[in-house]
C-alpha positions in Angstrom: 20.5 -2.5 47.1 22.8 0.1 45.7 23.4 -1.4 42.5 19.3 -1.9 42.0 19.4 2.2 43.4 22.1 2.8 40.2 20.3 0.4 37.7 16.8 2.5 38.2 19.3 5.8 38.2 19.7 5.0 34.8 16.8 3.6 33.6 15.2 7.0 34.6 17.6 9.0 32.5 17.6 6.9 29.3 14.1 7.6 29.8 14.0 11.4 30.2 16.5 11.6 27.1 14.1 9.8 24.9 11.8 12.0 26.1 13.9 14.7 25.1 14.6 13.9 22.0 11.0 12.7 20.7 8.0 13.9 20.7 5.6 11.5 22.1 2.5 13.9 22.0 0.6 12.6 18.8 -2.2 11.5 19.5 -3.5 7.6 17.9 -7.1 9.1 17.8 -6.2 11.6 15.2 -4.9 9.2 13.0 -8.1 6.6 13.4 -9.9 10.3 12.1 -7.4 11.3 9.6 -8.2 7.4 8.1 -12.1 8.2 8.3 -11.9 11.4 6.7 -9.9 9.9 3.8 -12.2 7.3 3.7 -15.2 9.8 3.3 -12.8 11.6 0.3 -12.1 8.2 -1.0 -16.0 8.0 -1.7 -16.7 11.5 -2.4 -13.8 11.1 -5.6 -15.4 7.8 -6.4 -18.9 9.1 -7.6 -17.7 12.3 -9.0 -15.6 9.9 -11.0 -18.0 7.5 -11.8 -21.0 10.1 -12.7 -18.4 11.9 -14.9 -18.0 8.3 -17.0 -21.0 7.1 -17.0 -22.5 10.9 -18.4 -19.8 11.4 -21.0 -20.2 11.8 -24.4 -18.2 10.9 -27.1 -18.6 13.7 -29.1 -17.0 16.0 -26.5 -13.7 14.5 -26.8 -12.0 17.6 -28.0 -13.9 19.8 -25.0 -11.7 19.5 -22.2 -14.1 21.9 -19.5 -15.5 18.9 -17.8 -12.2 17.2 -17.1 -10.6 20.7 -15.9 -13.5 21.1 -13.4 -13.8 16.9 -12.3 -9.9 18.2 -11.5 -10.8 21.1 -9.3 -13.6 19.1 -7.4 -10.8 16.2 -6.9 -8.5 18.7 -5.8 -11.1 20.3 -3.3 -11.9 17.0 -1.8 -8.2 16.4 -1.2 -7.4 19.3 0.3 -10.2 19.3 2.4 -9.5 15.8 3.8 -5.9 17.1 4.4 -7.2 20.7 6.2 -9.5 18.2 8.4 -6.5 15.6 9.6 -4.3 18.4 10.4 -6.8 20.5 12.6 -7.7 17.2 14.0 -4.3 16.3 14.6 -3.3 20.2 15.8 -6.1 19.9 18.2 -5.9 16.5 19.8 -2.1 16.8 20.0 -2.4 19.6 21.8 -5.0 17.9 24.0 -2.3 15.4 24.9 0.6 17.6 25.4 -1.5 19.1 27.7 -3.1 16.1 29.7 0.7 15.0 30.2 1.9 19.0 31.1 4.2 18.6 27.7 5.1 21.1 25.6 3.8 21.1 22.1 6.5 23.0 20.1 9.3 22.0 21.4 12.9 20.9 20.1 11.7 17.2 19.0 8.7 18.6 17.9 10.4 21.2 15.2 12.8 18.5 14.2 9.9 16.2 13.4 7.9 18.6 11.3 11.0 19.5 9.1 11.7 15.7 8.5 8.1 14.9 7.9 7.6 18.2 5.5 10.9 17.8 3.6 10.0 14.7 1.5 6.0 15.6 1.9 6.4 18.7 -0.2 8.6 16.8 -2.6 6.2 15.2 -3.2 3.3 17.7 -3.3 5.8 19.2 -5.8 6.4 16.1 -7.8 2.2 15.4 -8.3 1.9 19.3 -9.8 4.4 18.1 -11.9 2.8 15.3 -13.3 -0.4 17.0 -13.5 1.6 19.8 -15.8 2.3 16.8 -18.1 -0.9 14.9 -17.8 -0.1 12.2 -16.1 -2.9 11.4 -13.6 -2.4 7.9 -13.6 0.7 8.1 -11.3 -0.7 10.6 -8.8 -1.8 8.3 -6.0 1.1 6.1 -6.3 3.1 9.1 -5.8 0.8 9.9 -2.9 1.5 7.2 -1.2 5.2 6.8 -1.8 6.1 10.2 -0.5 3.9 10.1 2.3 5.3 6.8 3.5 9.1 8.1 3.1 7.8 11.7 4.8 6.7 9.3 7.5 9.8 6.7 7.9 12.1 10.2 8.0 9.8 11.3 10.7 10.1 8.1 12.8 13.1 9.3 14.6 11.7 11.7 15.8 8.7 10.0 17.5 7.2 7.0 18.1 9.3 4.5 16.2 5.2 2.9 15.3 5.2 5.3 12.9 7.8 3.7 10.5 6.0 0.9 9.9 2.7 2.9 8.6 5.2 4.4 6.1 6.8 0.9 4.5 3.4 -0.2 3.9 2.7 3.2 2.2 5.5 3.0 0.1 5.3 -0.5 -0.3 1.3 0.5 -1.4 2.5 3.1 -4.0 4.9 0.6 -5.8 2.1 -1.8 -6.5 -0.4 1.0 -7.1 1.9 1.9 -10.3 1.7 -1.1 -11.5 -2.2 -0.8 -11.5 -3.1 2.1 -13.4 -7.0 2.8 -13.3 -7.1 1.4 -9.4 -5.1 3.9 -7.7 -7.7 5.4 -5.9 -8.6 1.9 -4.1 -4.8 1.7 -3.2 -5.1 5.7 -1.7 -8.0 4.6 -0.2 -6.5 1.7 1.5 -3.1 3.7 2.7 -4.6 7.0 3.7 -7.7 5.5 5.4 -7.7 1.7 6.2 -4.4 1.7 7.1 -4.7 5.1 9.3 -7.7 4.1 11.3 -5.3 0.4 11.7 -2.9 2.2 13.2 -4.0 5.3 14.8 -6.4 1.9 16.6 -3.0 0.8 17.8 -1.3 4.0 18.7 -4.2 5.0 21.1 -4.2 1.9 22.9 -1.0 1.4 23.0 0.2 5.1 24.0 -3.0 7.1 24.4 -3.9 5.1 27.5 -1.6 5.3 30.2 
């Protein structure tokens, strides 16, 4: 009886220093949203590309105005899918921390966000880059690439779920170069499909209990 006492004993604190050192607060829901709005984006970029091409004319090669402003529209859609999955996130996470009297900003919690932001902004600084030299055709790629090593540098922090979402990300971006003209399927696909897959599998794997 006393050595089942001492097994429980420390069962308990190899699960309060888990605790301790992750932050198990995010919540699956806000990823199966984050997917859904970049799904909506995903669209949204779609027609504003395919109106562009199918009303351009020839003789405007030299006139670079509409491209500059099918930019800023792409870059407004983006950032607006990105301010809506990280109030939605904010919010439910907060939510959950909550429900389970956690703290929110906590040790784990900073730790997380600087591994998550580190290669993230990379990244972020990498695409202005190739936007300076004009080449558009490797943006999503690097989308996807960054964002799955920002995730896989964040999975040590949290759920280890989350490591897997990045491979396939960066796995996604690899291919994606190689398909120049469909990277906005493959975005589409990592950013929303695979989001809504598993933020599905977070929630009802975590979200429940």
């Amino acid at each position: 009886m006393e050595t089942k006492n001492y097994l429980n004993d420390i069962t308990e604190i190899k699960n309060m220093m888990n605790r301790s050192s992750r932050f198990i607060s995010l919540s699956g829901l806000s990823g199966i949203l984050a997917g859904i709005y970049a799904l909506v984006g995903a669209a949204a970029a779609h027609f504003m590309l395919q109106d562009f091409f199918s009303s351009y004319n020839r003789a405007t090669v030299g006139d670079t105005t509409d491209f500059i402003e099918l930019e800023l529209h792409l870059i407004l859609v983006a950032m607006t899918v990105l301010v809506l999955a990280v109030v939605t996130g904010i919010v439910l996470t907060y939510s959950k921390a909550k429900k389970h009297n956690a703290k929110m900003w906590d040790v784990s919690s900073k730790r997380l966000l600087v591994n998550f932001l580190f290669p993230l902004l990379t990244g972020g600084a990498f695409c202005l880059i190739l936007i300076q030299r004009g080449i558009v055709s490797l943006i999503a790629p690097a989308m996807l690439i960054f964002y799955g090593l920002a995730c896989i540098n964040a999975s040590k922090f949290t759920f280890g779920d989350i490591k897997y979402l990045g491979v396939i990300n960066v796995i996604l971006g690899l291919i994606s170069s190689q398909f120049i003209g469909y990277g906005l399927y493959f975005w589409a696909f990592g950013f929303g499909v695979m989001h809504i897959v598993y933020g599905s599998i977070m929630h009802f794997k975590y979200d429940r209990k």
